[in-house]
TINUKE-20571 format. One record per residue (C-alpha): residue number from 1; x, y, z. Coordinates in nm, 3 decimals, decimal comma. Layout:
N
{site NUM {X Y Z}}
...
//
This chain:
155
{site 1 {11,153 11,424 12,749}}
{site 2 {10,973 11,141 12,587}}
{site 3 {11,191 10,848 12,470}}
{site 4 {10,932 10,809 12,176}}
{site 5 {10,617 10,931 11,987}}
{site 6 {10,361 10,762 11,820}}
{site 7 {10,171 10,877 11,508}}
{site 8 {9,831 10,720 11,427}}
{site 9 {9,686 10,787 11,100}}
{site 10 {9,308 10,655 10,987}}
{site 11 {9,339 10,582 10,619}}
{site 12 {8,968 10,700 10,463}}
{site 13 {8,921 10,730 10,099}}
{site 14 {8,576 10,795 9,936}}
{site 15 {8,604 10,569 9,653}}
{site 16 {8,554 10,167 9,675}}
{site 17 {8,813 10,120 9,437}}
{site 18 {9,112 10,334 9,645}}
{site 19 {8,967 10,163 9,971}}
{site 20 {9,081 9,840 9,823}}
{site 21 {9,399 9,948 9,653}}
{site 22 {9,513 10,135 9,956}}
{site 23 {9,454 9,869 10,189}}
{site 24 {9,678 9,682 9,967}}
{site 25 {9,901 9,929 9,932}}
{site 26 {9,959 10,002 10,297}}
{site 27 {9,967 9,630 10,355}}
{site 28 {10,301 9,641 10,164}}
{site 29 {10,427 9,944 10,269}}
{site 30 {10,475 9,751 10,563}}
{site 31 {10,581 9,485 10,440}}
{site 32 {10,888 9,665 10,270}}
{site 33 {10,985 9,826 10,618}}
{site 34 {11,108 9,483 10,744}}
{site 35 {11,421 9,496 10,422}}
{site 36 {11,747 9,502 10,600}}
{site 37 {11,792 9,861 10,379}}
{site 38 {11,515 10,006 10,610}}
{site 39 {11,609 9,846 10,941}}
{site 40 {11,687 10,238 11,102}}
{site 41 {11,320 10,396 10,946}}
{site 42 {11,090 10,451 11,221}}
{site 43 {10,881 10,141 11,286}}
{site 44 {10,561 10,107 11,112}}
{site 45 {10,225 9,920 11,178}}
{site 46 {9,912 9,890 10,982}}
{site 47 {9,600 9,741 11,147}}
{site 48 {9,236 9,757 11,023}}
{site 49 {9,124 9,797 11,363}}
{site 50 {9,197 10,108 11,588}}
{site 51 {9,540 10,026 11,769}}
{site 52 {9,505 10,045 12,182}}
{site 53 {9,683 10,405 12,155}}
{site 54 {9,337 10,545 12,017}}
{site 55 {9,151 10,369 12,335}}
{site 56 {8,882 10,642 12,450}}
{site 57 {8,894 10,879 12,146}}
{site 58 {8,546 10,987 12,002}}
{site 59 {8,418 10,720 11,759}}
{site 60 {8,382 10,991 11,445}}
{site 61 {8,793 10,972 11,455}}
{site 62 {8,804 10,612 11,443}}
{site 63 {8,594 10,599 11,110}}
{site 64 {8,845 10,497 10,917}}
{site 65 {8,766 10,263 10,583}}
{site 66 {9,137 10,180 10,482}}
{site 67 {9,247 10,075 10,856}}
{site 68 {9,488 10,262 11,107}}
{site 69 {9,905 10,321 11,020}}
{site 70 {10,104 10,355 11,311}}
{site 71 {10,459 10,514 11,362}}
{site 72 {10,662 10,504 11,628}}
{site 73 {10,934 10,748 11,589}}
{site 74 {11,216 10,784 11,874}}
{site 75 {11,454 11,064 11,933}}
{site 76 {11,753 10,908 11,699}}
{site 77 {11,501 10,945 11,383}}
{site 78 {11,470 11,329 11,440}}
{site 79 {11,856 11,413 11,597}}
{site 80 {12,004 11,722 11,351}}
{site 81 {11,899 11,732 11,044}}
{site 82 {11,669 11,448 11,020}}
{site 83 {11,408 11,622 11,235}}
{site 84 {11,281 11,828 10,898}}
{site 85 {11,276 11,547 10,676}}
{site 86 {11,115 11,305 10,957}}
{site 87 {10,828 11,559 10,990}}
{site 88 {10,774 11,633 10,626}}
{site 89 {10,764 11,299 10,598}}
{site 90 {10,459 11,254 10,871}}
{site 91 {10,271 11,578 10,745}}
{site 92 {10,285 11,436 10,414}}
{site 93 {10,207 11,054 10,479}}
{site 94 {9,852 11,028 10,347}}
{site 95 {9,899 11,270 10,031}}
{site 96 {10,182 11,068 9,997}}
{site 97 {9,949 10,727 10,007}}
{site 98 {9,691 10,871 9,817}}
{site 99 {9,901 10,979 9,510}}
{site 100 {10,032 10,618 9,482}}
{site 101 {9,684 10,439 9,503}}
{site 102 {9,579 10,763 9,243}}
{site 103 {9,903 10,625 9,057}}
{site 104 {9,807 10,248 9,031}}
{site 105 {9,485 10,275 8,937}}
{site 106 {9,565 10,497 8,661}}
{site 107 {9,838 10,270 8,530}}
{site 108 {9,563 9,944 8,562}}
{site 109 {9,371 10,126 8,335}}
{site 110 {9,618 10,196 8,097}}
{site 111 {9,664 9,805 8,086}}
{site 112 {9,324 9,744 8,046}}
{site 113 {9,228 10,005 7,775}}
{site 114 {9,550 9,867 7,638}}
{site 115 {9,432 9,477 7,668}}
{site 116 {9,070 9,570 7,561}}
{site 117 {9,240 9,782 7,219}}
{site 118 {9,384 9,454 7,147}}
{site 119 {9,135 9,214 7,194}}
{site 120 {8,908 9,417 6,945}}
{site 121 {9,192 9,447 6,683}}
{site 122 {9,180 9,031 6,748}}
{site 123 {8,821 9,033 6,662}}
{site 124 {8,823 9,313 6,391}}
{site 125 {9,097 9,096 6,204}}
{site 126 {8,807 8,778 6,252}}
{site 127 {8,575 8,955 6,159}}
{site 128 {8,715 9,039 5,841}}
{site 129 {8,837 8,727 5,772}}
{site 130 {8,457 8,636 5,778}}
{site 131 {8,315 8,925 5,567}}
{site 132 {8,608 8,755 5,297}}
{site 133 {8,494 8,456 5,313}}
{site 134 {8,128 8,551 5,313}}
{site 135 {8,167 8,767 4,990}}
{site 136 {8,317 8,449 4,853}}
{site 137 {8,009 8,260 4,935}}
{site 138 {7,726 8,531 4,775}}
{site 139 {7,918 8,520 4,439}}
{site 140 {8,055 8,820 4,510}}
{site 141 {8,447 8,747 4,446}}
{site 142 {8,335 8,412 4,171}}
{site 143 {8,408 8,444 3,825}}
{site 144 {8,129 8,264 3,690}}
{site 145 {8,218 8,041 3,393}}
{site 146 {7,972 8,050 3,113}}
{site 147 {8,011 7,792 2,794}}
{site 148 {7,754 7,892 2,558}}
{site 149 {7,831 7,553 2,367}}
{site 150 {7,969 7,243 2,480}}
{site 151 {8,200 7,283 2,185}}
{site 152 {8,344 7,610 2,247}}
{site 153 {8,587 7,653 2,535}}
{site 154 {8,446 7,807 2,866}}
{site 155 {8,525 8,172 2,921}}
//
């Protein structure tokens, strides 16, 4: 009986944009399992080199863009009922990383079509302003005031 396991995962993602956000993403994922909330949760590691538990596995397996996450999970995290939800959990880590990095980019784009909608509603509002004043300018929008004699009254 083994008194734990570890579970190595190499993070690759074909896109340039999820390499970046899921490096980030992991990074924190991390980070959060040091809260005091999370202090039973198996331990978890993220490294973008190949931690020493992969030492002398083929080098195609170690090709992994987003770095290596590590678990170390111990017999109290699968006692009973836990043992389902623990293994779920592992067989479902990287769809579970890739929907979130799917996730934030799609809401930085919303903020950025969002930013870029107003920032041409800015410069549509300028520009007309402009074309206003312009029409002013040509004579367009001028009532022209003609006095056919200097006696009469301008109309």
């Amino acid at each position: 009986q083994a008194d734990k396991v570890t579970v190595v995962y190499p993070m690759r993602f074909q896109d340039s944009i999820d390499i970046v956000l899921a490096t980030s993403f992991l990074q924190e994922f991390v980070e959060a399992r040091r809260t005091a909330a999370l202090n039973n949760a198996p331990s978890c590691m993220w490294s973008p080199v190949p931690p020493l538990e992969l030492k002398g596995v083929n080098a195609d397996a170690l090709d992994a863009n987003a770095g290596f996450v590590t678990f170390v999970v111990f017999p109290r995290h699968v006692e009973g009922r836990k043992l389902d939800k623990t293994v779920w959990s592992l067989l479902t880590f990287h769809a579970y990383v890739s929907y979130h990095v799917k996730c934030s980019e799609g809401f930085m784009h919303t903020r950025m079509r969002r930013r870029v909608e107003s920032l041409i509603q800015a410069l549509d509002r300028a520009k007309s302003d402009a074309e206003k004043l312009k029409k002013l300018v040509h004579g367009g929008s001028f009532r022209r005031l003609v006095c056919a004699n200097i006696n009469q009254t301008c109309i």
